[in-house]
N, CA, C and O of each residue as an XYZ file, in Angstrom:
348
protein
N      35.149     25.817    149.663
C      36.367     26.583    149.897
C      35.977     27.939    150.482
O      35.057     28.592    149.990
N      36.570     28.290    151.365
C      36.481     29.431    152.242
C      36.741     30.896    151.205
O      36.552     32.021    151.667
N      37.093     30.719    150.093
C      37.068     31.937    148.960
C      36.496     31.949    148.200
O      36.005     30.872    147.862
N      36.144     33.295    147.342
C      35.000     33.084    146.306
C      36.037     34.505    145.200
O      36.943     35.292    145.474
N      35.387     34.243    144.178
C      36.241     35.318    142.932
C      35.287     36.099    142.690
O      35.398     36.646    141.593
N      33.838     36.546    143.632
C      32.761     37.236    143.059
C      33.603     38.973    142.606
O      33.645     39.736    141.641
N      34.129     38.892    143.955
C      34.992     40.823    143.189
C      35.088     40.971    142.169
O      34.469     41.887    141.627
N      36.086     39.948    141.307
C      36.814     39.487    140.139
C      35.751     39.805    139.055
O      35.888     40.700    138.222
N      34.535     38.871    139.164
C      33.310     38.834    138.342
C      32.730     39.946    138.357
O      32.728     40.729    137.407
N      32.266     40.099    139.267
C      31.984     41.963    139.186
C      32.848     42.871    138.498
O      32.446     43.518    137.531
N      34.108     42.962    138.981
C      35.300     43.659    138.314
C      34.977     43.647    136.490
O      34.933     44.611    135.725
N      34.841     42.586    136.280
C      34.858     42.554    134.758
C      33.982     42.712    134.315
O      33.955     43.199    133.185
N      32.935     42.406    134.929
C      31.203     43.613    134.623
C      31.787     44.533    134.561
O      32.352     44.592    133.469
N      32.066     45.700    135.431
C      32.393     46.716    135.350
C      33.134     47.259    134.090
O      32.878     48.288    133.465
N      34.123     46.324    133.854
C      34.968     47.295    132.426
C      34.866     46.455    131.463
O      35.620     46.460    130.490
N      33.908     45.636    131.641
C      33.290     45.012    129.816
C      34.269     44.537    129.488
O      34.807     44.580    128.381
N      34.657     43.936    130.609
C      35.881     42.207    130.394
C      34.750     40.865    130.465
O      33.751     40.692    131.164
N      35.439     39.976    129.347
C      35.170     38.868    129.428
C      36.007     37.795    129.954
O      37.163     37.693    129.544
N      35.417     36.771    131.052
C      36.683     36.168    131.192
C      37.654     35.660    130.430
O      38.830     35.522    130.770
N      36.978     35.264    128.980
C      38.030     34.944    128.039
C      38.685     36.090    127.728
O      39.907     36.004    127.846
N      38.266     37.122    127.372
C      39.871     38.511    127.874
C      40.891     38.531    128.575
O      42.078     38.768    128.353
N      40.010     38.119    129.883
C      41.349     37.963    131.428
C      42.175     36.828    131.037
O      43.381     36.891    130.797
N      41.362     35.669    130.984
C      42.163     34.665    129.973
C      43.455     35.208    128.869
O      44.631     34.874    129.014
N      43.096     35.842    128.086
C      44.303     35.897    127.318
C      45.046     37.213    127.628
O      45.883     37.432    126.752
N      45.016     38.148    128.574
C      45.135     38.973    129.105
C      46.307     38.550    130.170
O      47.441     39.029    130.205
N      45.804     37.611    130.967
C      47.190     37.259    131.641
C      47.382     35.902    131.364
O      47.523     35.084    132.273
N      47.406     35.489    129.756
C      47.995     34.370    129.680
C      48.021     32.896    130.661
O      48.901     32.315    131.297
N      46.945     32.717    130.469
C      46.773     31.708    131.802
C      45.822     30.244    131.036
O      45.279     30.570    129.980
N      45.668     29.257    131.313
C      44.831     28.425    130.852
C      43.768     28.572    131.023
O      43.458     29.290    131.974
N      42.715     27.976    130.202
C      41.354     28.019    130.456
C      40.510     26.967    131.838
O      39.325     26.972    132.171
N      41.656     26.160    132.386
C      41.278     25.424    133.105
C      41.660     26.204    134.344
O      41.103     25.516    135.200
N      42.059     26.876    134.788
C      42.581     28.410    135.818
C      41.168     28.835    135.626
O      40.463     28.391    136.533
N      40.473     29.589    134.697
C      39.443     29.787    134.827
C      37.892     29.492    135.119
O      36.957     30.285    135.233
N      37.929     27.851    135.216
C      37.055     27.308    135.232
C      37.645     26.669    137.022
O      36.940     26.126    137.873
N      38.451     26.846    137.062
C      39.087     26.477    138.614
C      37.996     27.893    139.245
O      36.986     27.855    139.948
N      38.724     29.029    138.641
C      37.767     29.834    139.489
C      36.641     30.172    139.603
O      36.164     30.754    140.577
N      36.074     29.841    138.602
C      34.014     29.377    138.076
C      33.684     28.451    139.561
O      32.870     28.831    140.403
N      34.382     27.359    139.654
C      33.994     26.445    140.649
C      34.552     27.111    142.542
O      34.592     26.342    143.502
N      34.891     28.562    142.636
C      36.207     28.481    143.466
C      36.261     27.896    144.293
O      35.775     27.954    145.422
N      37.519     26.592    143.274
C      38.499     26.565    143.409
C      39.938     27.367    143.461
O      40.269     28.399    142.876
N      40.858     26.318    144.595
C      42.263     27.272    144.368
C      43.381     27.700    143.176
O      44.178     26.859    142.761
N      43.372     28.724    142.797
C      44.384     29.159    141.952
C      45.804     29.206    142.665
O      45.901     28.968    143.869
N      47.007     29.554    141.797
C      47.941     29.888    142.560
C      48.043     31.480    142.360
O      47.807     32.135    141.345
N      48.599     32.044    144.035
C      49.167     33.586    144.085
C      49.608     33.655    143.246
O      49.120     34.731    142.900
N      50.460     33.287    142.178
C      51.384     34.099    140.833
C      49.647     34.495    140.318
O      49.207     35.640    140.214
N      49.017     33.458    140.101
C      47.677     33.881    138.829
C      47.005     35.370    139.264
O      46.693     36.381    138.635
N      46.967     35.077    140.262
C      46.597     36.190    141.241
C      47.296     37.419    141.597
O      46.766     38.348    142.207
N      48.613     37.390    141.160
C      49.172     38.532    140.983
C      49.268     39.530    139.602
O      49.352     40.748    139.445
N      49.204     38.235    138.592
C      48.796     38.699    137.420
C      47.620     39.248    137.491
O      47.479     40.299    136.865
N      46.638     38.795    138.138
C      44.982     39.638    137.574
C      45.670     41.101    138.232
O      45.992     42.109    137.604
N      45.763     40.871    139.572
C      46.092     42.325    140.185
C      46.287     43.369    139.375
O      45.624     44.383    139.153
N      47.471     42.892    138.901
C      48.303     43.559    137.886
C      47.812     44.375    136.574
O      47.940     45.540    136.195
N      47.190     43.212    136.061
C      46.582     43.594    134.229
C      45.179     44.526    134.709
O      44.541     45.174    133.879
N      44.844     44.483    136.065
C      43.576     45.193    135.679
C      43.845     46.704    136.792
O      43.041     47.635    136.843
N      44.989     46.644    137.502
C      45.570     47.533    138.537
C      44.672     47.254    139.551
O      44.184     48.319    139.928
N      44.318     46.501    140.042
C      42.748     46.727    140.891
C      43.492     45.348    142.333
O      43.909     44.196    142.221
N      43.297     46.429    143.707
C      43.695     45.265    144.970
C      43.185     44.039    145.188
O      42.022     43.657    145.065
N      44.469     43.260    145.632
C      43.644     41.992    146.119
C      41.882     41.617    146.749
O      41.277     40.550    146.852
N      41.545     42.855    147.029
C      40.338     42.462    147.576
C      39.174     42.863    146.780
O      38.037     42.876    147.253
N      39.449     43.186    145.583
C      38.863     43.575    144.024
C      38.885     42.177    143.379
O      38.142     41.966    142.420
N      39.362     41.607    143.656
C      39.770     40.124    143.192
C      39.151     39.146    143.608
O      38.379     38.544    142.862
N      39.401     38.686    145.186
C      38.849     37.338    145.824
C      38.584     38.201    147.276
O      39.046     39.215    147.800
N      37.360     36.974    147.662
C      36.944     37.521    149.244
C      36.973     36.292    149.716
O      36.847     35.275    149.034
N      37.183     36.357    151.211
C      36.879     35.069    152.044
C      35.871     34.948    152.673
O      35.545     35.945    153.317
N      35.095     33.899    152.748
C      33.761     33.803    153.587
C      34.138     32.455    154.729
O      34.207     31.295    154.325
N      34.285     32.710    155.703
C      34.594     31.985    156.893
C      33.552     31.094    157.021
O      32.382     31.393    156.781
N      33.864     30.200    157.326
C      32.979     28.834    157.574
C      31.950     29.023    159.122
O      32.303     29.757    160.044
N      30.880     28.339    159.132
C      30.175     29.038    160.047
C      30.601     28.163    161.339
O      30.140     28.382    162.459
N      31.747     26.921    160.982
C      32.163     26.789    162.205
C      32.823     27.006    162.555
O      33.212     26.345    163.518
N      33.459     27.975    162.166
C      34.737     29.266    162.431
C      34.492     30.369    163.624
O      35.310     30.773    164.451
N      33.193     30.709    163.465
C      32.699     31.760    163.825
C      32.397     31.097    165.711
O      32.457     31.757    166.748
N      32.109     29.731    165.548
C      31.753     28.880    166.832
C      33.080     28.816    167.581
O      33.188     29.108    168.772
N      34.063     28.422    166.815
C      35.423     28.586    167.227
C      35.890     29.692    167.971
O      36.789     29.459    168.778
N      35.441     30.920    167.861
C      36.151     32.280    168.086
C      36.225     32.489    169.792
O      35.192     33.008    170.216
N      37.065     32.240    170.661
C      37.168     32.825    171.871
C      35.899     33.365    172.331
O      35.094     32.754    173.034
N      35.743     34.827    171.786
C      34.758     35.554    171.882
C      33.338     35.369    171.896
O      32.555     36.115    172.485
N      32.942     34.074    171.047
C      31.597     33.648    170.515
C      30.730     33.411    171.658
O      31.057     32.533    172.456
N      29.488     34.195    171.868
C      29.087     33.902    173.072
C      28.758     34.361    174.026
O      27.663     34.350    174.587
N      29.778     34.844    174.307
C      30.263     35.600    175.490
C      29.440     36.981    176.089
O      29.496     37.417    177.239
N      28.771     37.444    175.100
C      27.746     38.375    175.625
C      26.867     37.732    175.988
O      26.015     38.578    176.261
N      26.312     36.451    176.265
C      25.195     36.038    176.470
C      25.365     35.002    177.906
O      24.548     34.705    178.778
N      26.620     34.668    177.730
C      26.948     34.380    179.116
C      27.078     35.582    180.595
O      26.704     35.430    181.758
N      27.760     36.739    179.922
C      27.824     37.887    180.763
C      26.491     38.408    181.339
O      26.273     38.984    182.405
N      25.857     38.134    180.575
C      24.362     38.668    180.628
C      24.031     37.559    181.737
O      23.510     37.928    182.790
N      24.331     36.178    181.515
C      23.540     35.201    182.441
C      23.753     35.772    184.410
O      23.127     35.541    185.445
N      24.867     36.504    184.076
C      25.400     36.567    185.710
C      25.230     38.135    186.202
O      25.746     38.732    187.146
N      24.345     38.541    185.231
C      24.138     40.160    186.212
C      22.665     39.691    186.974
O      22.103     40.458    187.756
């Protein structure tokens, strides 16, 4: 999956949260949490709750890591090395 919850994990290093805290903190199942151990997808509500209980932005939370055939995809990809071929 193109997301990861490392922020999240860090986040709760930081203020000496356990996930079983966040767990009962925003009331959520333990299988939500082990969704995000593996990340896997949660739903935005869960995700608005963490926001919330810990005040901290979406990007304190989850990051996206683009697939590396994403990056092959991009218009752009390349393209300096072609420009280069024709001077």
């Amino acid at each position: 999956m193109p997301f990861n919850y490392k922020p999240l994990f860090k986040l709760l290093i930081d203020k000496d949260m356990s996930k079983e805290d966040l767990r009962k903190t925003i009331s959520t199942s333990s299988r939500t949490i082990t969704k995000m151990n593996k990340g896997e997808y949660v739903a935005l509500e869960v995700l608005d709750r963490i926001c919330s209980a810990l005040r901290a932005p979406i990007q304190n939370v989850i990051e996206h890591e683009p697939a590396a055939s994403a990056e092959a995809d991009e218009p752009d990809a390349g393209r300096e090395g072609k420009e280069q071929a024709h001077d």
